[in-house]
C-alpha positions as CSV (number, residue, x, y, z in Angstrom):
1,X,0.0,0.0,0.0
2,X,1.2,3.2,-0.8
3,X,1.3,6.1,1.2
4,X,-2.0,7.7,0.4
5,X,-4.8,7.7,3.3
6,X,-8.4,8.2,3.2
7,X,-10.8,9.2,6.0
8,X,-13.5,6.5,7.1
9,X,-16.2,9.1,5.7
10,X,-14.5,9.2,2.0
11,X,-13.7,5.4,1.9
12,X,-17.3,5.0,3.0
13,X,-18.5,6.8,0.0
14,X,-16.0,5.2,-2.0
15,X,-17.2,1.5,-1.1
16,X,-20.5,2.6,-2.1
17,X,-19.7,3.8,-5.7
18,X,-18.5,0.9,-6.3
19,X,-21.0,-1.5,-5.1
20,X,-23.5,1.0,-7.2
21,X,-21.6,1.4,-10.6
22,X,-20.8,-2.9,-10.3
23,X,-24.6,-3.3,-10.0
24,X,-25.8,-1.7,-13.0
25,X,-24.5,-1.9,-17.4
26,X,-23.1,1.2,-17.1
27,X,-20.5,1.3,-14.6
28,X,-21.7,4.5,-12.8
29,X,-22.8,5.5,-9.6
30,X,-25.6,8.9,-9.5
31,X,-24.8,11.3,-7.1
32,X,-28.3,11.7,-5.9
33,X,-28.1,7.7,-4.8
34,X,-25.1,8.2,-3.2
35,X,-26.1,11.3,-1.4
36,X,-29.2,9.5,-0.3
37,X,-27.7,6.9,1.2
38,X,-24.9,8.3,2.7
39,X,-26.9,11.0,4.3
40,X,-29.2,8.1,5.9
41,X,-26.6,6.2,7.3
42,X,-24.4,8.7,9.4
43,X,-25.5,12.9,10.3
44,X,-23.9,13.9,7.1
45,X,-25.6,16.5,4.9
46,X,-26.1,16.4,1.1
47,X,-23.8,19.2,0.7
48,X,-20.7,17.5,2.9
49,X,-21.3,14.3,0.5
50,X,-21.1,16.3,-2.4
51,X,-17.8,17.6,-0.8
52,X,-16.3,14.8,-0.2
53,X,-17.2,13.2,-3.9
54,X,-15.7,16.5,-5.4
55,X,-12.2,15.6,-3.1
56,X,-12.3,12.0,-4.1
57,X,-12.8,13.4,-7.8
58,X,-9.9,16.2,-7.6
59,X,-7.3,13.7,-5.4
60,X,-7.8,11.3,-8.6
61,X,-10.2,8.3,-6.8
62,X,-13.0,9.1,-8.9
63,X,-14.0,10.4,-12.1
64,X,-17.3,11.7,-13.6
65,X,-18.1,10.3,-17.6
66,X,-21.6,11.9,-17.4
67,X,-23.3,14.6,-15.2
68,X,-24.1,13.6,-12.0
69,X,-22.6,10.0,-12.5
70,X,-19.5,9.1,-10.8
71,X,-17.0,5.7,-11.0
72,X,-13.8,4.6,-9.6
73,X,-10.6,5.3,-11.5
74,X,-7.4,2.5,-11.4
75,X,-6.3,4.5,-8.5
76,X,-9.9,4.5,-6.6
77,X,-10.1,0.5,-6.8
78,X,-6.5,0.3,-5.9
79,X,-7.1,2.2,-3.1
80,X,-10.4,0.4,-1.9
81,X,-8.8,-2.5,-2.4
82,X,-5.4,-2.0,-0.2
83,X,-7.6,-0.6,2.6
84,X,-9.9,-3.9,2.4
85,X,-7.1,-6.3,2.1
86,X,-5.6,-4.1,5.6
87,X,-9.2,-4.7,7.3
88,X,-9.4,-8.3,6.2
89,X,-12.2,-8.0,4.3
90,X,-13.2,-10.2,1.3
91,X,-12.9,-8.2,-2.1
């Protein structure tokens, strides 16, 4: 793993791009979907996710091919993936 660190919150939103984008022909993850469900799982407002997807989006985890839509660049899985492996998770 590289040196590069995330907060919880924006590997959280990262997570959920790309269990959205994977689910779907596209490959893409609205914002409004991810705003919704970020906002009902923690005391986040719309306005912090869209934030935090803008940081994600200008540190180079995530890219936008269409207004509103959102995916993982190389960097963005490799960096979900080195923070799962470190937790243990199953990818």
């Amino acid at each position: 793993m590289d040196d590069t660190k995330i907060t919880v919150e924006k590997f959280e939103v990262l997570k959920l791009i790309d269990d959205i984008s994977s689910k779907n022909k596209f490959g893409i993850a609205q914002i409004q979907d991810i705003i919704n469900i970020i906002t009902s799982r923690r005391s986040i407002k719309s306005v912090g996710v869209r934030k935090m997807v803008w940081e994600l989006s200008k540190e180079g985890f995530i890219q936008n091919p269409l207004r509103g839509c959102w995916r993982l660049t190389e960097k963005g899985k490799k960096i979900l993936e080195d923070v799962m492996k470190s937790q243990g998770e199953v990818i």
